[in-house]
C-alpha positions in Angstrom: 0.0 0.0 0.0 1.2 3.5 -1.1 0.1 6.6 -0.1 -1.3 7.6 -3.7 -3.1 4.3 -3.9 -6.9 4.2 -3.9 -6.5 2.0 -1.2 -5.4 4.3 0.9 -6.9 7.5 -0.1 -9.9 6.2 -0.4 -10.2 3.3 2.3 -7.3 3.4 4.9 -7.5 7.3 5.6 -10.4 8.3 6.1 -11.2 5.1 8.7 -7.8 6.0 10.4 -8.9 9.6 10.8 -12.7 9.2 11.9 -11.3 6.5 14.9 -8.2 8.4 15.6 -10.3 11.1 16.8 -13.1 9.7 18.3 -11.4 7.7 20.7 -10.1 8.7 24.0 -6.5 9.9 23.8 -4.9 6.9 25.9 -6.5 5.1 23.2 -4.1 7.2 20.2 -1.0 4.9 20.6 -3.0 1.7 20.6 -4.9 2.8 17.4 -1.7 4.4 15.5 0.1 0.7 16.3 -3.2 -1.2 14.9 -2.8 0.8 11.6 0.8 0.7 11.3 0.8 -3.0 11.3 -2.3 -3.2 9.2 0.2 -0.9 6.7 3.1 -3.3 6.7 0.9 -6.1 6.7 -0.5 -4.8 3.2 2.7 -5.1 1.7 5.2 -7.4 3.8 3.4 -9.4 6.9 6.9 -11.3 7.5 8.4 -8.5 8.5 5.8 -7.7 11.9 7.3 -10.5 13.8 11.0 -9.1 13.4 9.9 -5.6 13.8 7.9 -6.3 17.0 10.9 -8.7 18.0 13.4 -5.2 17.9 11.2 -3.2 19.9 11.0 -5.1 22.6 14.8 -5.8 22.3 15.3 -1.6 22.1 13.0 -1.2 24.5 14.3 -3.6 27.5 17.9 -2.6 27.0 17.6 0.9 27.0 15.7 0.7 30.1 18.7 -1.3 31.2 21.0 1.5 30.0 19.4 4.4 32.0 19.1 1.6 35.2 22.7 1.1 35.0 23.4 5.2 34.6 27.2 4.7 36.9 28.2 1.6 35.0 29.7 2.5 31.8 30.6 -1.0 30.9 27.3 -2.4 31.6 25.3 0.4 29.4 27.8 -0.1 26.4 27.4 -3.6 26.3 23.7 -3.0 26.3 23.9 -0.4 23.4 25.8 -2.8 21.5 22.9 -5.5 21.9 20.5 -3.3 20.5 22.5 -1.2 17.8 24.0 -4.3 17.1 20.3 -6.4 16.3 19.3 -3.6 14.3 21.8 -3.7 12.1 21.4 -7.4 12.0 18.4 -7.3 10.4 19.3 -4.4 8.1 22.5 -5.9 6.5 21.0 -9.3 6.2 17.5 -8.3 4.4 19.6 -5.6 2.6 22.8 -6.7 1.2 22.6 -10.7 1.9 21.9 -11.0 -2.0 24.4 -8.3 -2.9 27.4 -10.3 -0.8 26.2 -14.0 -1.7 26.1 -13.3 -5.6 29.7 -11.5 -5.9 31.3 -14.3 -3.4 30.1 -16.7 -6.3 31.2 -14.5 -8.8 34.8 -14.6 -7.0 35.2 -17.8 -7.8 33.1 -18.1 -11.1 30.1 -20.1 -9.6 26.3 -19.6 -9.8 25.3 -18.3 -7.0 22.2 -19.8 -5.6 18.7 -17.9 -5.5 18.0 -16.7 -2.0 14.8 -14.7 -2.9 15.5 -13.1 0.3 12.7 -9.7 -0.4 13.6 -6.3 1.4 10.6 -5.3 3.6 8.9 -2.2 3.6 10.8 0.4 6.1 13.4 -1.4 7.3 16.0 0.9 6.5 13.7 3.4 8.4 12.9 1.6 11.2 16.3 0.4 11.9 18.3 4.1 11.9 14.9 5.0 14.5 15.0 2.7 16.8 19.3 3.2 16.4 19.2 6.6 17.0 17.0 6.0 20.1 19.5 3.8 21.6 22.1 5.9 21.5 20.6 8.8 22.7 19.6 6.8 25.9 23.0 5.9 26.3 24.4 9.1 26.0 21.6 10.5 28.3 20.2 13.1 26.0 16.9 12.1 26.1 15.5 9.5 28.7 13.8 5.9 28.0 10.4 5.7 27.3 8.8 4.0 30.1 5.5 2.8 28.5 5.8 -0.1 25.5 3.2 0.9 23.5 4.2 4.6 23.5 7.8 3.5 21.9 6.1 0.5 19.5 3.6 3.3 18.5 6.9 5.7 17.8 9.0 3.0 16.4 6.0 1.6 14.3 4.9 5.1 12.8 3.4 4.4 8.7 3.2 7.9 7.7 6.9 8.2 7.3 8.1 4.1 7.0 8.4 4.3 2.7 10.8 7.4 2.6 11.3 9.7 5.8 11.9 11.8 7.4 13.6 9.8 10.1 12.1 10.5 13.0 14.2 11.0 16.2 12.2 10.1 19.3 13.0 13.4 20.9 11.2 15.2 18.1 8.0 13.0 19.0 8.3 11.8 22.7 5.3 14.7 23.7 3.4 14.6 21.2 2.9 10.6 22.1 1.4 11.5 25.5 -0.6 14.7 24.0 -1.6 14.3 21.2 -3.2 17.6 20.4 -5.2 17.8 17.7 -6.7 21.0 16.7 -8.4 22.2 13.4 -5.3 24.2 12.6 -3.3 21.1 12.5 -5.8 19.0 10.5 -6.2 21.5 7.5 -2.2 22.3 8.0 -1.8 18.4 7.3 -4.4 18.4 5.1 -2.9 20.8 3.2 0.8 19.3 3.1 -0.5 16.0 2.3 -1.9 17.4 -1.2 0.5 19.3 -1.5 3.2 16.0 -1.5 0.5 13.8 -3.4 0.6 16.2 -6.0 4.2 16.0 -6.7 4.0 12.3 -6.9 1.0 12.1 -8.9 1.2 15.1 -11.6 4.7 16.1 -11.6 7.1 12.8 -10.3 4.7 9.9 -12.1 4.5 11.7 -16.1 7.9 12.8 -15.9 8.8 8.9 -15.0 6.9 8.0 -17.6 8.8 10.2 -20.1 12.4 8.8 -18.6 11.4 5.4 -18.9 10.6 5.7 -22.4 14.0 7.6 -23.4 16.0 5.3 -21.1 14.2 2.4 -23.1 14.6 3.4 -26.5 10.6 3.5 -27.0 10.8 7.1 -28.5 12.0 6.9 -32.6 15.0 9.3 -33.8 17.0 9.9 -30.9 19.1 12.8 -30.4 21.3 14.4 -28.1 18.3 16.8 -27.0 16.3 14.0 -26.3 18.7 12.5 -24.0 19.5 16.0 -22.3 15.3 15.9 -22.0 15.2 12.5 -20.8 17.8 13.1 -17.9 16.1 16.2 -17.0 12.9 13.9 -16.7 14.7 11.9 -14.4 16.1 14.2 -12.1 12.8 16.3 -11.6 11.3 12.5 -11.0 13.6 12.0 -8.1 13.0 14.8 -6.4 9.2 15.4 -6.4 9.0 11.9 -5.7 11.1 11.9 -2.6 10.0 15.3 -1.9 6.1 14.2 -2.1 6.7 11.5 0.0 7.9 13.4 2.7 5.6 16.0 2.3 2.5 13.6 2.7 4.4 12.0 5.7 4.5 15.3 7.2 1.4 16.2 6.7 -0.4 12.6 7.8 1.6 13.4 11.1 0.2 16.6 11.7 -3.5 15.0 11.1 -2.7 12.8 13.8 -1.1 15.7 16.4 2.5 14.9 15.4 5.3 16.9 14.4 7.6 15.6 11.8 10.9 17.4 10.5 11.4 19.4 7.1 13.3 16.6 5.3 13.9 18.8 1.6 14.7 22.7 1.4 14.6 23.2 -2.5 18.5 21.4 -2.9 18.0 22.2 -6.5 18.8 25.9 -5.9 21.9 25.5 -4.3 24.9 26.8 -5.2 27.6 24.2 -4.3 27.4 20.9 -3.5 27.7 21.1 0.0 24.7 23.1 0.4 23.0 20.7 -1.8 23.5 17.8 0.4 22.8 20.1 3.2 18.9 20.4 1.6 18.5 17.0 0.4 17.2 14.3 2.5 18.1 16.4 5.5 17.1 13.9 8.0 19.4 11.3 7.3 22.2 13.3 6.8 21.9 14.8 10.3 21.5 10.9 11.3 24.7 9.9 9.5 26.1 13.2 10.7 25.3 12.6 14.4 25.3 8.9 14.8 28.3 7.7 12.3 30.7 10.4 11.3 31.0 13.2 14.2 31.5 9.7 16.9 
């Protein structure tokens, strides 16, 4: 299920939105984890099991990190159990096939079909619930001490296909609060057409026009063709990353969260520093704050 889908749009949204705000707020979490997994489900059921297997792994050993505050040994061995699981399940779903096929190759073999499929979010869910770890072991935020409030953070649909990543500081209280008011609701409502826009009008046709270059459909190429063609292709990339975080931002702010800006217009920028400093700005401040600053 993706967010332009009929499915969704049509089906999945509106039910979410009715029951998220007739029910009683302690009631939020429970509801927002019931549709998340109803989300995956739709497109990968397999992964559930693993995903509700890490949170519970995330969630007892940072409470053992922040019980075990004086002993440093103790809470980086615990960090390493959980950073370490998560990564676990990234690298093997992720590059498994990738390290399997070019061993083979090494040594001019067929390499066997694993037909091992990459679930939905996984990259996303793995650099949250990462980030969270470390942040409890470095004290700058504390452990969450309800389950369902960090399943319901961990498990969050609106932004498990392409961002932003979502630290749990950013969230933490807006899972307690959750305040919805009808300023937030037509402010999501707004961003979320905004997003589906780009994927529907501008990112899908231009697509369509790359994939027909790229494929040699179109008679009488020509060097302007080509220049048009990779033109297609880059606006495709952007408006439909962009649109996907723009409907992820705005489906939070339906539901009384706050997401962070995850694109500032990287096709204006002047050097290439301040263009990966506007791209995907979420996971560079993750890579920046989690891999290459330690």
């Amino acid at each position: 299920m993706v967010f332009s889908s009929l499915t969704f749009l049509f089906y999945f949204l509106p039910i979410m939105i009715i029951v998220y705000r007739v029910i009683p707020n302690k009631l939020k979490n429970l509801v927002m984890i019931v549709a998340s997994f109803v989300f995956y489900a739709w497109g990968e059921v397999r992964f559930v099991p693993i995903m509700l297997m890490l949170s519970v792994i995330d969630f007892v050993f940072a409470k053992l990190m922040e019980k075990n505050r004086d002993n440093d040994r103790k809470r980086r061995r615990y960090l390493w159990v959980s950073v370490g699981s998560n990564l676990a399940v990234l690298i093997f779903f992720k590059y498994t096939n990738f390290f399997v096929t070019n061993l083979f190759e090494l040594f001019n073999a067929e390499a066997p079909l694993l037909n091992i499929v990459l679930p939905i979010g996984v990259s996303f869910n793995s650099f949250q619930s990462i980030s969270y770890a470390i942040d409890v072991y470095r004290g700058t935020t504390s452990c969450e001490e309800k389950y369902y409030n960090y399943l319901a953070y961990t498990t969050l649909f609106p932004q498990i296909i392409a961002g932003p990543i979502v630290r749990y500081v950013t969230v933490e209280d807006d899972l307690d609060d959750h305040l919805l008011t009808i300023d937030s609701f037509s402010e999501g409502m707004r961003r979320f057409t905004i997003g589906l826009s780009k994927k529907v009008l501008i990112a899908n046709n231009v697509g369509l026009l790359w994939s027909q270059v790229s494929s040699g459909a179109i008679g009488n190429s020509s060097v302007l063709l080509y220049w048009i063609g990779i033109v297609a292709y880059t606006f495709q990339i952007y408006f439909d990353f962009s649109g996907y975080s723009d409907m992820a931002i705005g489906l939070a702010k339906i539901f009384g969260l706050t997401f962070d800006e995850n694109f500032n217009y990287p096709y204006i920028a002047k050097s290439i520093n301040e263009f990966w400093s506007r791209w995907h700005i979420t996971l560079g401040s993750w890579f920046r704050d989690y891999v290459y600053i330690p």
